[in-house]
BAFI-3210 file (N, C-alpha, C; in Angstrom, 3 decimals, decimal comma, padded with zeros to 6 digits):
// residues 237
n [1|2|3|4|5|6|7|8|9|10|11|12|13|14|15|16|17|18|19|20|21|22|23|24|25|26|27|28|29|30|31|32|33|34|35|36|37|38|39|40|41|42|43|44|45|46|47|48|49|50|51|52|53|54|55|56|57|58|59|60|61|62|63|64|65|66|67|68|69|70|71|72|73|74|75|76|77|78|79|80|81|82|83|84|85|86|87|88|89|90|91|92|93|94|95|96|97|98|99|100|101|102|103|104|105|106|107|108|109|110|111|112|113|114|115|116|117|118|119|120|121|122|123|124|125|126|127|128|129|130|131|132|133|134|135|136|137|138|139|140|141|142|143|144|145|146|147|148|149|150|151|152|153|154|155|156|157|158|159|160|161|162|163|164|165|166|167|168|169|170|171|172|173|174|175|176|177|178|179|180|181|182|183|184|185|186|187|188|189|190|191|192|193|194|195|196|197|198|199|200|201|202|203|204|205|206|207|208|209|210|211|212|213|214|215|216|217|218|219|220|221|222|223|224|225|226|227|228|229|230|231|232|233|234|235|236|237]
n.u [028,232|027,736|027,299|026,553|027,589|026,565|028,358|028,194|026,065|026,745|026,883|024,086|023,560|025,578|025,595|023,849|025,810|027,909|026,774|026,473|028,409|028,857|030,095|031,008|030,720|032,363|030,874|031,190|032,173|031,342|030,809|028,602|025,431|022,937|019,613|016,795|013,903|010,403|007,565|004,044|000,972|-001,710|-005,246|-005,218|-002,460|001,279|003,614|006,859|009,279|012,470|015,030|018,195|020,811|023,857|026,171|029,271|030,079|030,690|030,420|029,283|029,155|027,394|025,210|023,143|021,991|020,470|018,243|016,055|015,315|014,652|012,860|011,282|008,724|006,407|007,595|008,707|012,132|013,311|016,265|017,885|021,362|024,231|025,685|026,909|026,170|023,331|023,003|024,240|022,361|019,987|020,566|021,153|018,603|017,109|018,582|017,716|015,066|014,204|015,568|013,330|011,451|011,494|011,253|008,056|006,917|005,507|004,097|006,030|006,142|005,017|005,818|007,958|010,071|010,199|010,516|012,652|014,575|014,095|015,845|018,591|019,288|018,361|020,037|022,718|022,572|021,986|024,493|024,466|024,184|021,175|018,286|015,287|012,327|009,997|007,637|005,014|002,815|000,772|-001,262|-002,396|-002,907|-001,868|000,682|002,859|005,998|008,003|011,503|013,869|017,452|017,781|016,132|013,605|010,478|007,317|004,054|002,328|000,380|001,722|005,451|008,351|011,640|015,493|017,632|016,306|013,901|012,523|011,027|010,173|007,767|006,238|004,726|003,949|002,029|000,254|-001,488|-001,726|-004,192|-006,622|-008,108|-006,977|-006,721|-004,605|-002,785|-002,768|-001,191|001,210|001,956|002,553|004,217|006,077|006,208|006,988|009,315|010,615|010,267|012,460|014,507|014,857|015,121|017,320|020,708|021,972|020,234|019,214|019,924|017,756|014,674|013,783|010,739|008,517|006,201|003,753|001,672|-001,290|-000,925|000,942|004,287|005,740|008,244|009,269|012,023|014,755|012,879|012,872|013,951|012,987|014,165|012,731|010,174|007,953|007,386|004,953|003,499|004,054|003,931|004,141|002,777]
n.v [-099,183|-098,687|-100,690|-100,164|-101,729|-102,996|-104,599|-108,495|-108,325|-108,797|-110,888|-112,381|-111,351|-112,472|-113,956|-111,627|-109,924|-111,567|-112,334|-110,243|-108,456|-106,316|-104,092|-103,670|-102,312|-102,864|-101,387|-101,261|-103,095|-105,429|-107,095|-110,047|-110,242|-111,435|-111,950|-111,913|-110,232|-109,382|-107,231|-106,759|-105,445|-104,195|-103,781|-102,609|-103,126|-103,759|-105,992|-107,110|-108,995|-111,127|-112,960|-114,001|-114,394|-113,402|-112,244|-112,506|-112,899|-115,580|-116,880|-116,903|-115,104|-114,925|-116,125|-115,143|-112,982|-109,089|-107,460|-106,337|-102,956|-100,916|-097,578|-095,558|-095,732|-095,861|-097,105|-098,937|-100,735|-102,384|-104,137|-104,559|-104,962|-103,966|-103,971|-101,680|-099,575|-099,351|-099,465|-096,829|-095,208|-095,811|-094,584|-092,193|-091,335|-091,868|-090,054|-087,087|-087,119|-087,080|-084,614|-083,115|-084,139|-083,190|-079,967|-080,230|-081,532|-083,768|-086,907|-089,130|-089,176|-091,473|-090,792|-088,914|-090,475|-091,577|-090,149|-088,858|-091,021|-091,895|-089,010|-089,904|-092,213|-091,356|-089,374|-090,818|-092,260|-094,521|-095,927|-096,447|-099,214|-100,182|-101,376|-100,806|-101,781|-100,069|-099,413|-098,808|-096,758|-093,924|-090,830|-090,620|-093,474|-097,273|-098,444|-099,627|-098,849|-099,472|-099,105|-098,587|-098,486|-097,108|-094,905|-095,053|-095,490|-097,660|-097,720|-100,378|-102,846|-105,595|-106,062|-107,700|-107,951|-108,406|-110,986|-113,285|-112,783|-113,623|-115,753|-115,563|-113,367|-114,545|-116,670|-114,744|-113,048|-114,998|-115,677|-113,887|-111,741|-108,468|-108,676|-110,846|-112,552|-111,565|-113,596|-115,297|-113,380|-113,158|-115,903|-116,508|-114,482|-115,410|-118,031|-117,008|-115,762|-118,298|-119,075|-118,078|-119,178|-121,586|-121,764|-120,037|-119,154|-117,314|-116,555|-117,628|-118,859|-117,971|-116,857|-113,752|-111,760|-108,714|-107,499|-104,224|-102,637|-100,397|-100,390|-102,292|-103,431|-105,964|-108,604|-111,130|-113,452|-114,804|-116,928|-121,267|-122,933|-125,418|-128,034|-130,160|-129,729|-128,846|-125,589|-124,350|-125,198|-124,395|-123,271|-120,195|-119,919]
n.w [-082,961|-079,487|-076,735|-072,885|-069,839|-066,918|-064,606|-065,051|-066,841|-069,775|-070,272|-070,846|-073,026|-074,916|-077,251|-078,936|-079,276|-080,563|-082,891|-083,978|-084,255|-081,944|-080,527|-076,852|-073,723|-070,358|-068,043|-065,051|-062,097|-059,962|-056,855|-056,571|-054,942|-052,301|-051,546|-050,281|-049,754|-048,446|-048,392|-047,301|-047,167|-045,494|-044,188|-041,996|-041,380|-041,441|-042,872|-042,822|-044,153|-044,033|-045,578|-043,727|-044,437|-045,251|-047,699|-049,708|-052,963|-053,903|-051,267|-048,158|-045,706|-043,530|-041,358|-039,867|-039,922|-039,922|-041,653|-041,872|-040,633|-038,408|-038,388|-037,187|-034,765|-035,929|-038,437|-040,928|-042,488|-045,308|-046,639|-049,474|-051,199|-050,932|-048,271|-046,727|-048,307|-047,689|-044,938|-044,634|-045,691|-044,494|-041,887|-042,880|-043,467|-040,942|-038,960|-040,585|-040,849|-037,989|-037,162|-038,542|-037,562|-034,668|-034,973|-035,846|-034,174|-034,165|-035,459|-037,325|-041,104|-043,551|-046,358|-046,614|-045,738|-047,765|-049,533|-049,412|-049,727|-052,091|-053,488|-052,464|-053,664|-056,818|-057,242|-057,520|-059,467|-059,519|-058,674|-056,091|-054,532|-053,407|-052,582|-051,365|-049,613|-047,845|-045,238|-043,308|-041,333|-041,157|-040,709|-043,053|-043,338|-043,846|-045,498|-048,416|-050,001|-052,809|-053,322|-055,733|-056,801|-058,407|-057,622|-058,413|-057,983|-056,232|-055,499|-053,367|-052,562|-051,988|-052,044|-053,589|-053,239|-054,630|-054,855|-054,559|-055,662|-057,785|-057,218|-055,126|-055,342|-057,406|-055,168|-053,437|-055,479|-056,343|-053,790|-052,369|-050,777|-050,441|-048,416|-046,580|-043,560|-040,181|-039,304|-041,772|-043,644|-042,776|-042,468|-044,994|-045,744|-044,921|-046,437|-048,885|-048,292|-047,746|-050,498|-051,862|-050,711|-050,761|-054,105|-054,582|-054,375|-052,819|-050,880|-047,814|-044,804|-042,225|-041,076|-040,519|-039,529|-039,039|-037,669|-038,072|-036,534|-035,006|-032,671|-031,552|-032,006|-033,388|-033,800|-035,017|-034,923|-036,594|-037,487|-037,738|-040,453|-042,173|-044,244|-045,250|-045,746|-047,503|-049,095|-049,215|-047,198|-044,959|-041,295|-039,567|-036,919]
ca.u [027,288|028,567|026,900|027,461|026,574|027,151|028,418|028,326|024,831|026,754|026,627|023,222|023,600|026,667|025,207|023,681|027,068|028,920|026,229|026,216|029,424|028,627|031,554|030,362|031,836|032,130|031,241|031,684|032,429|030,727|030,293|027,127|024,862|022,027|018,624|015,320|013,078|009,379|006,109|002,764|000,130|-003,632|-005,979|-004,402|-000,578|001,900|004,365|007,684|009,597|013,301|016,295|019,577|022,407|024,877|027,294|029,992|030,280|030,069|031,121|028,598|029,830|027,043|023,524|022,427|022,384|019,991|018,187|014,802|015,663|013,490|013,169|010,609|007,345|005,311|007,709|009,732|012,455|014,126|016,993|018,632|022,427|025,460|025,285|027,487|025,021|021,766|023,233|024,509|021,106|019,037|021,369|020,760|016,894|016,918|018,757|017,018|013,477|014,297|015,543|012,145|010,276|011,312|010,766|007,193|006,511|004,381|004,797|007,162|005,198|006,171|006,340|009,040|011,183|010,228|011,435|014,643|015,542|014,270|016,296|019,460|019,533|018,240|021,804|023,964|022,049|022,170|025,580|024,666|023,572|020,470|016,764|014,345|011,112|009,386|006,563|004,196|001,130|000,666|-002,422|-003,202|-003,084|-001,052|000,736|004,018|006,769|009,465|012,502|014,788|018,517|017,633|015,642|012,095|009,412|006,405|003,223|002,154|-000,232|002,649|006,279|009,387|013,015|016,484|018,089|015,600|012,798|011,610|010,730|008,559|006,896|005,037|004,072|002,708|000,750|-000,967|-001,559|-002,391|-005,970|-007,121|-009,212|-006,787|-005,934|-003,006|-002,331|-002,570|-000,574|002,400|002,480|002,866|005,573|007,257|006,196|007,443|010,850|011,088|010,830|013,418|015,700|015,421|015,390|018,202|022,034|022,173|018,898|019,147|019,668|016,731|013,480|012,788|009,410|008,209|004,852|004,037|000,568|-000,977|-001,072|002,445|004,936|006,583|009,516|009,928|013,768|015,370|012,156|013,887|013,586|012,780|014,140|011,912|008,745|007,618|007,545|003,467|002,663|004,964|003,315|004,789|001,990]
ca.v [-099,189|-099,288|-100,881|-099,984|-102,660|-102,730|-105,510|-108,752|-108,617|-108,846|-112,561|-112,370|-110,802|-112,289|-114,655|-111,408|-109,648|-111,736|-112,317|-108,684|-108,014|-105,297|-103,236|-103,382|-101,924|-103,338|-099,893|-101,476|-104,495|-105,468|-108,657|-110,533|-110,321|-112,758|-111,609|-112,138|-109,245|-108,981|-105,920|-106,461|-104,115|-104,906|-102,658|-102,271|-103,911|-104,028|-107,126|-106,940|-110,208|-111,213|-113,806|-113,384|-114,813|-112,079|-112,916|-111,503|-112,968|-117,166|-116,677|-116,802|-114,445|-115,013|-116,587|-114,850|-111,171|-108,388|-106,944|-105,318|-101,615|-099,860|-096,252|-094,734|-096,535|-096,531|-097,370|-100,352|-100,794|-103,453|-103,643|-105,284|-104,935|-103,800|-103,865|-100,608|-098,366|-099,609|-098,785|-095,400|-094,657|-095,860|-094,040|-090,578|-091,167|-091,460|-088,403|-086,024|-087,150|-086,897|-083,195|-082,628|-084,646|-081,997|-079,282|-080,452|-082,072|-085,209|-088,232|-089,341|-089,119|-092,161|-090,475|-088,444|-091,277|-092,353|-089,345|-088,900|-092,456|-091,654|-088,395|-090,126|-092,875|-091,052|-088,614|-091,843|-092,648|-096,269|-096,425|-097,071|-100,700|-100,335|-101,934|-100,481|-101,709|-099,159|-099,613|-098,374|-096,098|-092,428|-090,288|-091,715|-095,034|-098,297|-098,299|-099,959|-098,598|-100,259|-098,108|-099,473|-098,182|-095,794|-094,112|-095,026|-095,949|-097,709|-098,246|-101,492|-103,968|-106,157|-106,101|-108,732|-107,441|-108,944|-112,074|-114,186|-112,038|-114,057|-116,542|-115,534|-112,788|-115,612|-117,118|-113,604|-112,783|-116,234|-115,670|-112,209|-111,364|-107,779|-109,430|-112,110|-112,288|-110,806|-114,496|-115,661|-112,596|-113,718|-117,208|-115,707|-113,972|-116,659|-118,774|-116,385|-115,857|-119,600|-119,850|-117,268|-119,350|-122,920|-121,083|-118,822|-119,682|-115,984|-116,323|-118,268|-118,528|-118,202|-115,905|-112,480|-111,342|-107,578|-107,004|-103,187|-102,053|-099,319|-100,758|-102,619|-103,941|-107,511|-108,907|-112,784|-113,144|-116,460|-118,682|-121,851|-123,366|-126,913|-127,920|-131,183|-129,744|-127,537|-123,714|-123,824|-126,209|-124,138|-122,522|-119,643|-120,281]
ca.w [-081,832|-078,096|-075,591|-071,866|-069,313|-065,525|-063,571|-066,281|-067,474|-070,935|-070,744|-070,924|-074,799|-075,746|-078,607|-079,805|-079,513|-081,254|-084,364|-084,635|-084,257|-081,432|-078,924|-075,576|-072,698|-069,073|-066,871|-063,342|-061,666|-058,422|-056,222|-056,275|-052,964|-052,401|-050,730|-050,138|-049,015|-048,883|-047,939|-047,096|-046,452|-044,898|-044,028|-040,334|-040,713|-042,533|-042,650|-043,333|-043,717|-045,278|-044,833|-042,703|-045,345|-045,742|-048,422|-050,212|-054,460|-053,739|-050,030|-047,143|-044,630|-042,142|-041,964|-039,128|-040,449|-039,866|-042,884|-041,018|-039,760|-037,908|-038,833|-036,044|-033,921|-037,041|-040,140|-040,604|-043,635|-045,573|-047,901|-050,441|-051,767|-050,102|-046,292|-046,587|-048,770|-046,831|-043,420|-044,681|-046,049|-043,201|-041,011|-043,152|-042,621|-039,458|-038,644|-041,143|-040,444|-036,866|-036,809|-039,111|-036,206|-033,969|-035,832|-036,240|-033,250|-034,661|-035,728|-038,963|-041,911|-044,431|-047,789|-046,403|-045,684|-049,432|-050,867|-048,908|-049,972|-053,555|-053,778|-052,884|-054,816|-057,695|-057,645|-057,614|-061,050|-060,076|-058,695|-054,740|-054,541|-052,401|-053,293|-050,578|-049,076|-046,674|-045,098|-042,165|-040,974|-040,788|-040,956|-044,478|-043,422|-043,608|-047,184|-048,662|-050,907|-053,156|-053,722|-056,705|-056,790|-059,947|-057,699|-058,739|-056,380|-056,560|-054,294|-053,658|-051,675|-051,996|-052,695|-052,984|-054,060|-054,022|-056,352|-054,287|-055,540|-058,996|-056,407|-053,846|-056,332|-057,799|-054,271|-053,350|-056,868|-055,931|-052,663|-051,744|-051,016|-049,688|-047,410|-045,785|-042,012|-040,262|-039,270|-043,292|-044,285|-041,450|-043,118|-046,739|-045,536|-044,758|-047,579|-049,840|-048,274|-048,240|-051,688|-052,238|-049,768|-052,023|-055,192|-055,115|-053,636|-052,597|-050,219|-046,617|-043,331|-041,327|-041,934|-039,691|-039,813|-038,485|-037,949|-037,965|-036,256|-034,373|-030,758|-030,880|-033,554|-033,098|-034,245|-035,085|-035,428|-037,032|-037,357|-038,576|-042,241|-042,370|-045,768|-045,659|-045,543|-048,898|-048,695|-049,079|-046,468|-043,719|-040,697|-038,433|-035,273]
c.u [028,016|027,037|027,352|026,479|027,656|026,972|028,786|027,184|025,275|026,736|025,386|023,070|025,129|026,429|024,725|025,105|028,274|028,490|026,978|027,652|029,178|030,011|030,422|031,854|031,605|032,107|031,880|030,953|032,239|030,867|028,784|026,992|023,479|021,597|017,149|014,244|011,473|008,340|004,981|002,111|-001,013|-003,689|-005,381|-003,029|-000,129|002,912|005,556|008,912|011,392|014,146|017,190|020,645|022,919|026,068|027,608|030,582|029,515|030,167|029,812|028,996|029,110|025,324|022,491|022,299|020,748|019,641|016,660|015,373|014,326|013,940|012,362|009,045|006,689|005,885|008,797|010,649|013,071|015,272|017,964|020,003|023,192|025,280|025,768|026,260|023,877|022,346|023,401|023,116|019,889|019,456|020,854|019,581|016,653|017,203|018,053|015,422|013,573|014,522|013,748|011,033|010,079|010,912|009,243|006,255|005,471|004,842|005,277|005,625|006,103|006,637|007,685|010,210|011,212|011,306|012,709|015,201|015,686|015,616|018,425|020,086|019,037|019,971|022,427|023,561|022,272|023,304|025,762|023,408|022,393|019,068|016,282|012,591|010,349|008,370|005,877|002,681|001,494|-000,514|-003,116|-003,087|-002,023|-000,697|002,350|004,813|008,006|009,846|013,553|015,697|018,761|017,252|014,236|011,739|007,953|005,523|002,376|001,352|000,893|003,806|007,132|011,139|014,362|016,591|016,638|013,627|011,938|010,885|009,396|007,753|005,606|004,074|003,418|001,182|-000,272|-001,710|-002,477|-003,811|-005,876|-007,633|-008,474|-006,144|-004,287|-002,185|-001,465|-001,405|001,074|002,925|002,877|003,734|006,527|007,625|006,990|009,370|011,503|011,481|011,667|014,655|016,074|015,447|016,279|019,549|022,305|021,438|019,641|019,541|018,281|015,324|012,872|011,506|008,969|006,688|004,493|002,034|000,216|-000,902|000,137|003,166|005,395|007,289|009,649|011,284|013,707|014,465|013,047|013,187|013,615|013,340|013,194|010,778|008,743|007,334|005,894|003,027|003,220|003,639|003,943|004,040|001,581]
c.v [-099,641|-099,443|-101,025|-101,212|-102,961|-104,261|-106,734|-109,123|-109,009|-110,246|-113,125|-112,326|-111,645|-113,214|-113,167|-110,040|-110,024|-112,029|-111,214|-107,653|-106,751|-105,047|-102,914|-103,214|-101,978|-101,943|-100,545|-103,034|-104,523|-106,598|-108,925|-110,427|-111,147|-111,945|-111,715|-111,259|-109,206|-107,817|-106,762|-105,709|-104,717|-103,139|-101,786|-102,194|-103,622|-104,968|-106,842|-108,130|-110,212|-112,180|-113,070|-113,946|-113,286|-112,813|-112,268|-112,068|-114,432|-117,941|-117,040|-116,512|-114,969|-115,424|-115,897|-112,977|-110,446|-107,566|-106,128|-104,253|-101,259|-098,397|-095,336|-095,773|-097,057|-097,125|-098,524|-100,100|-102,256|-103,386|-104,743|-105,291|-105,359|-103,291|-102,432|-099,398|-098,297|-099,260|-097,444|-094,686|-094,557|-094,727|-092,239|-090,692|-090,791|-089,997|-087,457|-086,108|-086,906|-085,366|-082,503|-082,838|-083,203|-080,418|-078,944|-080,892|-083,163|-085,781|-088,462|-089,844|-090,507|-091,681|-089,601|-089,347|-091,695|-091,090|-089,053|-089,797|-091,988|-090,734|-088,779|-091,377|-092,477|-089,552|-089,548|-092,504|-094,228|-097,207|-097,248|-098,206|-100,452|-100,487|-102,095|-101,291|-101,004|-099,323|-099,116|-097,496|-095,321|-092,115|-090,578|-093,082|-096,061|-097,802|-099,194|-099,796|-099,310|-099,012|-098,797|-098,444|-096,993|-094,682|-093,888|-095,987|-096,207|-097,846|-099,316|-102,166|-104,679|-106,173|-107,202|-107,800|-108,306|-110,307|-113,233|-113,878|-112,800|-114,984|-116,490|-114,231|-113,795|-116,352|-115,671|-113,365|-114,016|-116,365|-114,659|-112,103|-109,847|-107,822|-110,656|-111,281|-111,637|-112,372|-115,115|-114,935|-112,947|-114,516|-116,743|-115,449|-114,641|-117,894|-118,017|-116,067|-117,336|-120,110|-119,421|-117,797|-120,538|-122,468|-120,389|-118,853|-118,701|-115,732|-117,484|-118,390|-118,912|-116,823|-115,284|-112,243|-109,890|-107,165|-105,302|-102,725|-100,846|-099,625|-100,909|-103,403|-104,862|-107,867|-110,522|-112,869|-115,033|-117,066|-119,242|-122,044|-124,415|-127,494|-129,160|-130,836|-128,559|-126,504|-123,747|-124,765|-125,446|-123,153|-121,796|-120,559|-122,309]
c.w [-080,573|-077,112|-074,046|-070,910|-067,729|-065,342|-065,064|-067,028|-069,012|-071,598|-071,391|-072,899|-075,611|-077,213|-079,855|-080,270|-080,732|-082,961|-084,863|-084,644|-083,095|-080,555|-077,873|-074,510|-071,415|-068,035|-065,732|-063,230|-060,542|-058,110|-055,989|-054,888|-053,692|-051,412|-051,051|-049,515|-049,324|-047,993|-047,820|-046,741|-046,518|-044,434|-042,609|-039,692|-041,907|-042,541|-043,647|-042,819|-044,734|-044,347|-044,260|-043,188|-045,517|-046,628|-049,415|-051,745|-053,852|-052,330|-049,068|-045,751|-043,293|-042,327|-040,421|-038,889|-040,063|-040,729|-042,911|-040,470|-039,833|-038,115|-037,263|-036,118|-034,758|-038,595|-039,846|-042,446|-043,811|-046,923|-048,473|-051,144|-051,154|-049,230|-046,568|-047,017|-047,890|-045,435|-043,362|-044,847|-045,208|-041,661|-041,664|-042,874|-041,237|-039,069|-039,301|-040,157|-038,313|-036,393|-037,532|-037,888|-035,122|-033,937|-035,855|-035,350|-033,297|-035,012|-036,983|-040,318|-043,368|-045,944|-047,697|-046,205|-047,242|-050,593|-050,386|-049,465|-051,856|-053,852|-053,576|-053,219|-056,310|-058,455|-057,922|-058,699|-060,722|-059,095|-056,813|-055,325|-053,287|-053,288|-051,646|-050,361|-047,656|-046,313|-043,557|-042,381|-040,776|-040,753|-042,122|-044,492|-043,248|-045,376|-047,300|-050,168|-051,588|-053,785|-054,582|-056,326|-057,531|-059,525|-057,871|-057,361|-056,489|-055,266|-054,454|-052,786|-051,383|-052,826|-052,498|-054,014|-053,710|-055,352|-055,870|-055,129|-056,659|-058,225|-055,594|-054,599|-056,636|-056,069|-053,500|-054,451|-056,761|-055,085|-051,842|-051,888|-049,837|-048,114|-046,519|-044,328|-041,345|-039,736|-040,950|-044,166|-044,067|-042,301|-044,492|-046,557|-045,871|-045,936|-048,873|-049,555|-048,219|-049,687|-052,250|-051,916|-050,464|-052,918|-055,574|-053,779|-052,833|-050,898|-048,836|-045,455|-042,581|-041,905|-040,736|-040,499|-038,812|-039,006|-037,391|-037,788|-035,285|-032,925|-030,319|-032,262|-033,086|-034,446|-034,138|-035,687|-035,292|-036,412|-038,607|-039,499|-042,173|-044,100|-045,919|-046,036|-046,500|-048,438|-048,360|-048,001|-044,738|-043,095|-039,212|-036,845|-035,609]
res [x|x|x|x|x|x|x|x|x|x|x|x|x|x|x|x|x|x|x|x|x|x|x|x|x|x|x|x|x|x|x|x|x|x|x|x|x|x|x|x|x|x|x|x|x|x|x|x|x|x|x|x|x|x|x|x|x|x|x|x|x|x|x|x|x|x|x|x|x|x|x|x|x|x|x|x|x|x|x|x|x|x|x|x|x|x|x|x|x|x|x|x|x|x|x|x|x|x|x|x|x|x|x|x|x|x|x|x|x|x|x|x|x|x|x|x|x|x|x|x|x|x|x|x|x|x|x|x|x|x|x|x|x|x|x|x|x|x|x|x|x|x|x|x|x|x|x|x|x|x|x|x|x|x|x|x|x|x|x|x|x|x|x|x|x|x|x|x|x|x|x|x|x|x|x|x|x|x|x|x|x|x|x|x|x|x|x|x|x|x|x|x|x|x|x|x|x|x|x|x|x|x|x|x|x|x|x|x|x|x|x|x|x|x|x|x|x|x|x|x|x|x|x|x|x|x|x|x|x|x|x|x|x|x|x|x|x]
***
């Protein structure tokens, strides 16, 4: 029996490796990245929040990084891996959906950015490091997509992705209500990338926030992180 296993998830198994006597085989060898990304969607907004650590295995290149792209007026993205793939990929969006824009003469439709992203991370079977959150308003509404690396894509009230992600998952799934404010939703944000930022060595810096509506979109860049004061008690306003 061979087992193939990317990166060294095989640590994970190696007790049952070595019971079982198994051959495993190391496909590919990467450097850890550390991130914290999260979605929201309300009936009107959509919130799109994540840290600014950039860092390269146990390194911390830079804590004041940029990990919100804007795609067009109404869609906002966020991404998770290797700076390299996620810029290339945001970079092909843009341009495609932009010659389509013209083409079409209306405004960017978001499932099209979903399936562009899907279609090429689903060729690279895995192999480009990029973990997507998309999100905005079109003619069907406000909505928000997670894009995994494989290629799959789910739709979501709320998403969180990235090493920081076991983290503030739980402070969303607790949190989230249909029905809460676009103030309440803001703070969540933040609460949730906080807990991604003490929880996980990978995660910190400071915590952008992109709010995405139909009148006007705003941009909170590097609110600070208090480490004294607990993730649930924090308040943007």
């Amino acid at each position: 029996m061979l087992i193939e296993f990317y990166d060294d998830d095989y640590k994970c198994w190696f007790g049952l490796i070595r019971e079982k006597n198994i051959k495993f085989q190391n496909v590919m060898k990467t450097d850890k990245t550390g991130t914290t990304i999260v979605g929201i969607c309300l009936k009107d907004n959509v919130i799109l929040a994540a840290d600014t650590r950039s860092t390269r295995g146990k390194f911390s290149n830079d804590n004041f990084c940029k990990k919100i792209h804007f795609l067009a007026n109404n869609i906002g993205c966020c991404g998770a891996g290797t700076s390299a793939d996620i810029q290339n990929i945001i970079k092909y969006l843009k341009i495609n959906t932009n010659f389509l824009n013209l083409e079409k003469l209306n405004e960017s439709k978001l499932e099209e950015y979903v399936k562009m992203a899907q279609d090429i991370l689903y060729n690279y079977k895995g192999v480009i490091s990029a973990a997507l959150i998309i999100g905005g308003f079109d003619y069907y509404g406000f909505n928000l997509y997670s894009i995994y690396p494989n290629g799959s894509a789910e739709k979501n009230f709320f998403a969180s992705m990235g090493s920081g992600s076991f983290a503030s998952i739980g402070i969303l799934e607790k949190n989230y209500s249909e029905k809460m404010t676009l103030k309440s939703a803001i703070n969540l944000s933040k609460q949730s990338i906080m807990a991604g930022i003490y929880n996980d060595l990978g995660s910190g810096g400071s915590v952008d926030i992109y709010v995405i509506s139909r009148d006007q979109n705003k941009l909170y860049r590097n609110l600070n992180v208090n480490v004294r004061t607990m993730f649930y008690n924090t308040k943007v306003f």
